[in-house]
ROROTI-483755 format. One line per 10 residues: number of its first residue (from 1); their letters; for each residue x, y, z of N, C-alpha, C, O, CB. Coordinates in nm, 4 decimals, padded with zeros to 6 digits. Glycine has a CB too. Example, Ala and Ser with C-alpha at 12.3 -4.5 7.8 and 13.67 -1.06 7.14 Angstrom:
BEGIN
1 = AS = 01.3190/-00.5690/00.7800/01.2300/-00.4500/00.7800/01.3200/-00.3300/00.7800/01.4236/-00.3319/00.8465/01.1308/-00.4473/00.9046 | 01.2850/-00.2250/00.7080/01.3670/-00.1060/00.7140/01.2900/00.0030/00.7870/01.3409/00.1138/00.8039/01.4084/-00.0598/00.5725 $
! end
This chain:
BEGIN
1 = XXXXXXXXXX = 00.4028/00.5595/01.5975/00.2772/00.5934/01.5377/00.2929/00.5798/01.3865/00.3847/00.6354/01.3262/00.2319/00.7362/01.5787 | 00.2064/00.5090/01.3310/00.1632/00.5205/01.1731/00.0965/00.5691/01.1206/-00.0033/00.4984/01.1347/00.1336/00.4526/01.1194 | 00.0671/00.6570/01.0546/00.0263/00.7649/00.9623/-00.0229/00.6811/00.7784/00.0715/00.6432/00.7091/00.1905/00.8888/00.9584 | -00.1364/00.6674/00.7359/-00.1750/00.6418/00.6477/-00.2312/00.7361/00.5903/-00.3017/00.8034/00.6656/-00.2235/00.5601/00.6581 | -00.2251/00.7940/00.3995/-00.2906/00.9362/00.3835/-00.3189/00.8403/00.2877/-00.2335/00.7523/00.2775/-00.2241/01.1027/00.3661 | -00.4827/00.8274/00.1631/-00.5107/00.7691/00.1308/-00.5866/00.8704/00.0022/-00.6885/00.9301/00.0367/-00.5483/00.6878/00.2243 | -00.5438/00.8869/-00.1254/-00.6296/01.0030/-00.2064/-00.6301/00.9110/-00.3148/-00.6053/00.7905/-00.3108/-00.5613/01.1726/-00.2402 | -00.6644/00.9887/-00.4219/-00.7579/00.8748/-00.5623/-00.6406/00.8840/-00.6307/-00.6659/00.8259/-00.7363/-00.9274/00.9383/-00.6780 | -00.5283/00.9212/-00.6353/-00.4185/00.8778/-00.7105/-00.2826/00.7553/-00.6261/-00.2512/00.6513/-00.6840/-00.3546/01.0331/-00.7548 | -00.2324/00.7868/-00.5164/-00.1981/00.7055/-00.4254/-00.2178/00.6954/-00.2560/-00.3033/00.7383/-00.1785/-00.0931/00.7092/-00.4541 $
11 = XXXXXXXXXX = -00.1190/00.6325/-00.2435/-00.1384/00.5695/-00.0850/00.0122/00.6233/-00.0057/00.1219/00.5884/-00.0492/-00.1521/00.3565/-00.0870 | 00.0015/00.6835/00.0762/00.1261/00.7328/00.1405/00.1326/00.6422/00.3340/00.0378/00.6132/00.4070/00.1038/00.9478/00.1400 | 00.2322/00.6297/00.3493/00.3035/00.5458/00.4597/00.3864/00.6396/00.5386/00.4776/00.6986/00.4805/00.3981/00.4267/00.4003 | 00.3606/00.6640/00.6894/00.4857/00.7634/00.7840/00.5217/00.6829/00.8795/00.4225/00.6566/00.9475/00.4376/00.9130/00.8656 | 00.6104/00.6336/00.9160/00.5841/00.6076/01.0827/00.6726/00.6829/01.1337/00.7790/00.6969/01.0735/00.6022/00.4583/01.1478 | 00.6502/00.7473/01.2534/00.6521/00.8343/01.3607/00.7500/00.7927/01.5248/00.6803/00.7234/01.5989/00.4909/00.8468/01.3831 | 00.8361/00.8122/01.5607/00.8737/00.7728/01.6608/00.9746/00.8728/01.7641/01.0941/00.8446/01.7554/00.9226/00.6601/01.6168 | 00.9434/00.9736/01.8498/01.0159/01.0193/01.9530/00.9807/01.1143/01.8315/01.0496/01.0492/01.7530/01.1657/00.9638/02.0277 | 00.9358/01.2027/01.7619/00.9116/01.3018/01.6974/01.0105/01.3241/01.5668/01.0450/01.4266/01.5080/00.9116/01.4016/01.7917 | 01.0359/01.2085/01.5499/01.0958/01.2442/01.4072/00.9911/01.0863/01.3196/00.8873/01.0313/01.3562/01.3358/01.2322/01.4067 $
21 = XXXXXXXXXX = 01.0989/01.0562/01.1754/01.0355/01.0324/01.0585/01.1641/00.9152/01.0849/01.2864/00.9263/01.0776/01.0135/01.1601/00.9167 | 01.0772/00.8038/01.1174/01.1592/00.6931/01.1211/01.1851/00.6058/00.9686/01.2994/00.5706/00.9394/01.0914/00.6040/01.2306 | 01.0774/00.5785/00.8844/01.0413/00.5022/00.8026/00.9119/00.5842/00.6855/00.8207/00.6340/00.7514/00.9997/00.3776/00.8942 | 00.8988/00.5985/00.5640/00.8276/00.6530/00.4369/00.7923/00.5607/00.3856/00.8543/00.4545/00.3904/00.8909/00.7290/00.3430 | 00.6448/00.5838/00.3010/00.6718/00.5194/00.2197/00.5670/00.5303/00.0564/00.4776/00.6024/00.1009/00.6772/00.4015/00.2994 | 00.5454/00.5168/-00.0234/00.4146/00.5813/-00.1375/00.4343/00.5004/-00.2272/00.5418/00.4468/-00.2541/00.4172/00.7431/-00.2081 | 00.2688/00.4766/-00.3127/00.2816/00.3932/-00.3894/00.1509/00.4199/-00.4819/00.0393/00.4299/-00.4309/00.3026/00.2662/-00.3214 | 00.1725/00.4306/-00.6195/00.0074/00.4788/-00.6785/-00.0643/00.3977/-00.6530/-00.0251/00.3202/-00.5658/-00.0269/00.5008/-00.8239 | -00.1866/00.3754/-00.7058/-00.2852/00.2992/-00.6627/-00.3826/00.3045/-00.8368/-00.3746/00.4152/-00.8900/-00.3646/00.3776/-00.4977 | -00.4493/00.2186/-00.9015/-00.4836/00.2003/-01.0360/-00.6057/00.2653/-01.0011/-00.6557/00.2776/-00.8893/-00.4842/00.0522/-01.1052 $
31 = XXXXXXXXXX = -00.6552/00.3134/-01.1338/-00.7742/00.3808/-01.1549/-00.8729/00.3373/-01.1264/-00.9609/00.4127/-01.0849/-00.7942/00.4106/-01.2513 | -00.8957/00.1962/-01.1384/-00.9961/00.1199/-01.0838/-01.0657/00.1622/-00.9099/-01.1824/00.1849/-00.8781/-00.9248/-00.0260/-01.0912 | -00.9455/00.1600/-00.8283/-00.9336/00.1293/-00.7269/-00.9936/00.2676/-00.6656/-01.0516/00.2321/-00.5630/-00.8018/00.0768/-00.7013 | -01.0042/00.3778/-00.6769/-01.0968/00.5096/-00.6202/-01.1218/00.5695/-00.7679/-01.0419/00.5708/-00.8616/-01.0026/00.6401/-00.4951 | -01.2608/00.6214/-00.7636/-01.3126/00.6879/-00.8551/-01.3779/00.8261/-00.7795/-01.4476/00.8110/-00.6791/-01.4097/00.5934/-00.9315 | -01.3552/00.9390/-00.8254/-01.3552/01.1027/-00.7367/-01.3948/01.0583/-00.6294/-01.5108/01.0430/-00.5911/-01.4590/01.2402/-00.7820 | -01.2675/01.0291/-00.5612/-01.2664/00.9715/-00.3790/-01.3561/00.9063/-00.3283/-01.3875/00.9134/-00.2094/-01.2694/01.0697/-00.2724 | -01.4287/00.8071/-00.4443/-01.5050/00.6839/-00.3571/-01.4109/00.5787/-00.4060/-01.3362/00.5814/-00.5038/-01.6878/00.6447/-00.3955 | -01.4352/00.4637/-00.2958/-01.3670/00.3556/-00.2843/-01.4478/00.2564/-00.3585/-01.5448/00.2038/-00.3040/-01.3379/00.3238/-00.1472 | -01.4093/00.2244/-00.4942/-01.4590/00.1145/-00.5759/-01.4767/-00.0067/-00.5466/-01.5874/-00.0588/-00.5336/-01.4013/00.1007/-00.6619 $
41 = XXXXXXXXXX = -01.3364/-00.0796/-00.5296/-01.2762/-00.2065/-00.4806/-01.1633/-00.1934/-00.3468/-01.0446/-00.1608/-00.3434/-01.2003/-00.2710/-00.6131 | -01.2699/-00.2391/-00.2309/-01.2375/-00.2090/-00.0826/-01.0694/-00.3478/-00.1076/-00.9550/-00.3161/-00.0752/-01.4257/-00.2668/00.0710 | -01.0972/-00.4524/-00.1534/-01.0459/-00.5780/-00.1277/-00.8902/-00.4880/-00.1988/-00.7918/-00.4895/-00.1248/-01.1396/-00.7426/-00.2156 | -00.8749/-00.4094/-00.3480/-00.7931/-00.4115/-00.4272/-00.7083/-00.2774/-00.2808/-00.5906/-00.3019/-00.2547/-00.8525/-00.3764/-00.6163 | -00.7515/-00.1965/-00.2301/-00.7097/-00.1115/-00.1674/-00.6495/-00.1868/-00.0758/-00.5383/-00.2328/-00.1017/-00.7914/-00.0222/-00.1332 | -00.7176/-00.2154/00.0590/-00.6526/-00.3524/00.1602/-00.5007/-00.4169/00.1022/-00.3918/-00.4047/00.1582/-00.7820/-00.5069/00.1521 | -00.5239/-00.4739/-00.0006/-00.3905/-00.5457/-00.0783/-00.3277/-00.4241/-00.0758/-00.2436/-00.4112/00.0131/-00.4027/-00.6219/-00.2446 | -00.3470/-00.3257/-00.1536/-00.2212/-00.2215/-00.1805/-00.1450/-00.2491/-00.0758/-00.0449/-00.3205/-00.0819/-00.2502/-00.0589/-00.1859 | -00.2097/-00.1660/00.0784/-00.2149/-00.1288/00.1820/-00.1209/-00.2117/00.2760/-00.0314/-00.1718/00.3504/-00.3391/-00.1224/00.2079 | -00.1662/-00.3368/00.2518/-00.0659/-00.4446/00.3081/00.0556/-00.4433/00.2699/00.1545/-00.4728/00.3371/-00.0981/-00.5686/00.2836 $
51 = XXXXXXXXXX = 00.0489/-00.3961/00.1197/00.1755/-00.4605/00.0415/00.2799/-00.3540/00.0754/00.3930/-00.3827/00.1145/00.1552/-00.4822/-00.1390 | 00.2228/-00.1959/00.0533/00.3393/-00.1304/00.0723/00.3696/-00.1392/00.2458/00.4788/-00.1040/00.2903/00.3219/00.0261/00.0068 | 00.2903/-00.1760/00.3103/00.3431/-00.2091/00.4569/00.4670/-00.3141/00.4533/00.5756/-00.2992/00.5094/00.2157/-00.2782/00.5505 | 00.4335/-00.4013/00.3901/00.5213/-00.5156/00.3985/00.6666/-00.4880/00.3246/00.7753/-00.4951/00.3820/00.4449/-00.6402/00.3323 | 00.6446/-00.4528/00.1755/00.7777/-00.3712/00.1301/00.8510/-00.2623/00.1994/00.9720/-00.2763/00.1815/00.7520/-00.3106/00.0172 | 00.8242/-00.1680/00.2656/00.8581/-00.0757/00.3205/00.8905/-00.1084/00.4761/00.9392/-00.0230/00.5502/00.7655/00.0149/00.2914 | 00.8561/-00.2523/00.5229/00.9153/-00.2871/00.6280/00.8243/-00.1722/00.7588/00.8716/-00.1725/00.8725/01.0949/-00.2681/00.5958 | 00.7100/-00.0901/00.7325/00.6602/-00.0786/00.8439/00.5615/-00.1281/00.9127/00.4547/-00.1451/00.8537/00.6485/-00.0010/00.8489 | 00.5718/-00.1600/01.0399/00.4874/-00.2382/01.0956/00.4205/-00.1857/01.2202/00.4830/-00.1254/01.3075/00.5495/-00.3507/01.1162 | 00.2634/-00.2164/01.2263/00.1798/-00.1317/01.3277/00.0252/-00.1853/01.3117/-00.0271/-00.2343/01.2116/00.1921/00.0444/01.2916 $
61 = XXXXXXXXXX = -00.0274/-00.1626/01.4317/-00.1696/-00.2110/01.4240/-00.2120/-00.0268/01.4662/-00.3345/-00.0387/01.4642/-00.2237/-00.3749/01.5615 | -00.1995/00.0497/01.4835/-00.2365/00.1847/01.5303/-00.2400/00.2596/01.4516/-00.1370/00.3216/01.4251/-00.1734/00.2388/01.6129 | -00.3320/00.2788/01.3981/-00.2663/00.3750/01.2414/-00.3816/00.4629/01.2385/-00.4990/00.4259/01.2420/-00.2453/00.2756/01.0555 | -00.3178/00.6425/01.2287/-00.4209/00.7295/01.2321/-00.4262/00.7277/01.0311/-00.3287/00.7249/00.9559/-00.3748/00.9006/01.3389 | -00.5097/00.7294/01.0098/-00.5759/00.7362/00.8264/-00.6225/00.8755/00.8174/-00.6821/00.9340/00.9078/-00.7368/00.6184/00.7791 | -00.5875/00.9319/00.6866/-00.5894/01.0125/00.6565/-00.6951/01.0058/00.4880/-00.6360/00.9754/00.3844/-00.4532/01.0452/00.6809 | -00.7847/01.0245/00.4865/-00.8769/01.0389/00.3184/-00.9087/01.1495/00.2927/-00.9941/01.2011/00.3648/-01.0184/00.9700/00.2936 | -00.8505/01.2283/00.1784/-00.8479/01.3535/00.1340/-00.9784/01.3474/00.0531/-01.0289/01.2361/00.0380/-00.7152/01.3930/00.0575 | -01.0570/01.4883/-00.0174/-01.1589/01.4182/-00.0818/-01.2603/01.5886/-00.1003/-01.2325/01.6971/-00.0493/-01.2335/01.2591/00.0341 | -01.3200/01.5705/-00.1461/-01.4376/01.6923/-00.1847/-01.5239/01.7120/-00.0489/-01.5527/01.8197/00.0034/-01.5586/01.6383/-00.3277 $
71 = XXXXXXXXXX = -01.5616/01.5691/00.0000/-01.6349/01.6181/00.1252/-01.5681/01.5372/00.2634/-01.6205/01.4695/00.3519/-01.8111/01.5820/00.1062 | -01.4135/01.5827/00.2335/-01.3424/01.5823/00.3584/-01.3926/01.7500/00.4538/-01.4095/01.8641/00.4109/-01.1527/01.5673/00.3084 | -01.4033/01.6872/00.6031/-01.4101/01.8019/00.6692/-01.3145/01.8501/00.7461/-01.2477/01.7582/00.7937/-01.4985/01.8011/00.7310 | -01.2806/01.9510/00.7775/-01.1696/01.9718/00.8672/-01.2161/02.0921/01.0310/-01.2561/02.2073/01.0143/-01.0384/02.0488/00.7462 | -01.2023/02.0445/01.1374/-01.2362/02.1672/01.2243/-01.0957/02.1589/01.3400/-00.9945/02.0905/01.3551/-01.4184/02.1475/01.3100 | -01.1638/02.2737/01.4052/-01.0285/02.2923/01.4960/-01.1025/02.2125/01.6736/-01.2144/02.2036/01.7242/-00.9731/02.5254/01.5064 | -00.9741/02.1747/01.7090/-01.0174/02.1012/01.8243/-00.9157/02.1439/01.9551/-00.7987/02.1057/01.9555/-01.0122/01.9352/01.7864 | -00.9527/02.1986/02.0282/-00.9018/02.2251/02.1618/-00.8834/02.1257/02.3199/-00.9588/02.0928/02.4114/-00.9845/02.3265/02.1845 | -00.7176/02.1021/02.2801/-00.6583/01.9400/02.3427/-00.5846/02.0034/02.4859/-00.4888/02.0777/02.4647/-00.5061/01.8362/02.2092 | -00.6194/01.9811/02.6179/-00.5775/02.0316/02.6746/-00.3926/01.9696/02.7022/-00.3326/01.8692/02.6638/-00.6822/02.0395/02.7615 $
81 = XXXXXXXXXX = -00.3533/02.0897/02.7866/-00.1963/02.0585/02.8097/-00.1520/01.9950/02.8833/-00.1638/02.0499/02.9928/-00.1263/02.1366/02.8330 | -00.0714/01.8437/02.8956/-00.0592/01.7714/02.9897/00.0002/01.8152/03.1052/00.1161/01.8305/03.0669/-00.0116/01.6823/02.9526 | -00.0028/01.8555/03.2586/00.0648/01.8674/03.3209/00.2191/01.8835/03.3202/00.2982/01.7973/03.2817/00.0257/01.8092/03.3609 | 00.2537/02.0189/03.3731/00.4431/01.9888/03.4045/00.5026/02.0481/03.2331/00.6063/02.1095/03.2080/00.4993/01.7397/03.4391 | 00.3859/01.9990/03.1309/00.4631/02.0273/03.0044/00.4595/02.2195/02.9571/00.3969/02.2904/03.0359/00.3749/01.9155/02.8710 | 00.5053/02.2679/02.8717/00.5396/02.4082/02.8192/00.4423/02.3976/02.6445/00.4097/02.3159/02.5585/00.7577/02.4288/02.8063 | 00.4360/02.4920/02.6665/00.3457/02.4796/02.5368/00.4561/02.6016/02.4445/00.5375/02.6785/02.4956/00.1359/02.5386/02.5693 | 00.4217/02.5837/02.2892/00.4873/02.6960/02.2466/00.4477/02.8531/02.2240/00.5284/02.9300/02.1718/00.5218/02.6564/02.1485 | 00.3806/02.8751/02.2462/00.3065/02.9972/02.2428/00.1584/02.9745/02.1266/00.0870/03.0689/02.0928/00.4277/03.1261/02.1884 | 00.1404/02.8511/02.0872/-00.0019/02.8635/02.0134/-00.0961/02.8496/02.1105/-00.2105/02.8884/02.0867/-00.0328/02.7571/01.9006 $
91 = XXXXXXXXXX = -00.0686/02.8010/02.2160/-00.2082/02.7628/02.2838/-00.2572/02.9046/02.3584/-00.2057/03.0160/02.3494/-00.1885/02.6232/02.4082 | -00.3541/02.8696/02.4221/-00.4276/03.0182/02.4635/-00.3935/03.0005/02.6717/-00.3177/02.9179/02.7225/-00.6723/03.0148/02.3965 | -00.4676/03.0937/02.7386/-00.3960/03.1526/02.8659/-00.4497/03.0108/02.9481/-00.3836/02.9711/03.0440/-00.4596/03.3368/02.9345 | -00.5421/02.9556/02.9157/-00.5981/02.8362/03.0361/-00.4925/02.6933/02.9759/-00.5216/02.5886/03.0338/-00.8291/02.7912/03.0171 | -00.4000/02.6826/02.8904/-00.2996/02.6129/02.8855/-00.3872/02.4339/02.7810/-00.3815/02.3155/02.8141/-00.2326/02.6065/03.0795 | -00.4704/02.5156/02.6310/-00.5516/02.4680/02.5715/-00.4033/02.4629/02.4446/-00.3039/02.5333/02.4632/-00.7113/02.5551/02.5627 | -00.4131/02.3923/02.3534/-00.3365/02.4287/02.1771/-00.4370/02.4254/02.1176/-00.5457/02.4309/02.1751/-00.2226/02.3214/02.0893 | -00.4247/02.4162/01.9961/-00.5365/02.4572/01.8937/-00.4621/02.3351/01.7707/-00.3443/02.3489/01.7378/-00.5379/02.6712/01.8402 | -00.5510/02.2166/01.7112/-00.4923/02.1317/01.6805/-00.5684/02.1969/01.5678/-00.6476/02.2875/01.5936/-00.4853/01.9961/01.7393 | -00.5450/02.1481/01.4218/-00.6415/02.1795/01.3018/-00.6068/02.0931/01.1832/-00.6712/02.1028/01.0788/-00.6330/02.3351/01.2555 $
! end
């Protein structure tokens, strides 16, 4: 899994594999390019985006994105428990977690 977090100063890179931190990666991004978390120049972002993919050697078409921002929203979402699995004690008695 790839992990993209995307805010008006830079661009951050995770990839994810068997639950650890295989590969990092961050890179600023010019003033031009987001102004108070709107996206100015879509084309200049894309390039970043590619580039630190390509330097950093991670590679993925699946990528959950992350845009931080004034009218980012956040709520809680209730994912049920796959069969057979143990939960750690956050989830509640019908075998729900609480993602946020």
């Amino acid at each position: 899994m790839i992990t993209l977090e995307i805010s008006s100063t830079d661009i951050k890179l995770m990839e994810v594999g068997k639950g650890r931190v295989i590969k990092w990666a961050s890179r600023s991004l010019a003033s031009s390019v987001l102004e108070e978390d709107v996206v100015l120049d879509s084309q200049a972002l894309s390039d970043a985006v590619k580039q630190l993919m390509s330097s950093s050697g991670i590679k993925g078409r699946n990528i959950i994105a992350s845009v931080s921002g004034l009218y980012s929203l956040s709520r809680l979402m209730m994912v049920p428990t796959p069969l057979g699995s143990t939960t750690d004690g956050s989830g509640d008695s019908e075998g729900y977690n609480t993602l946020n």
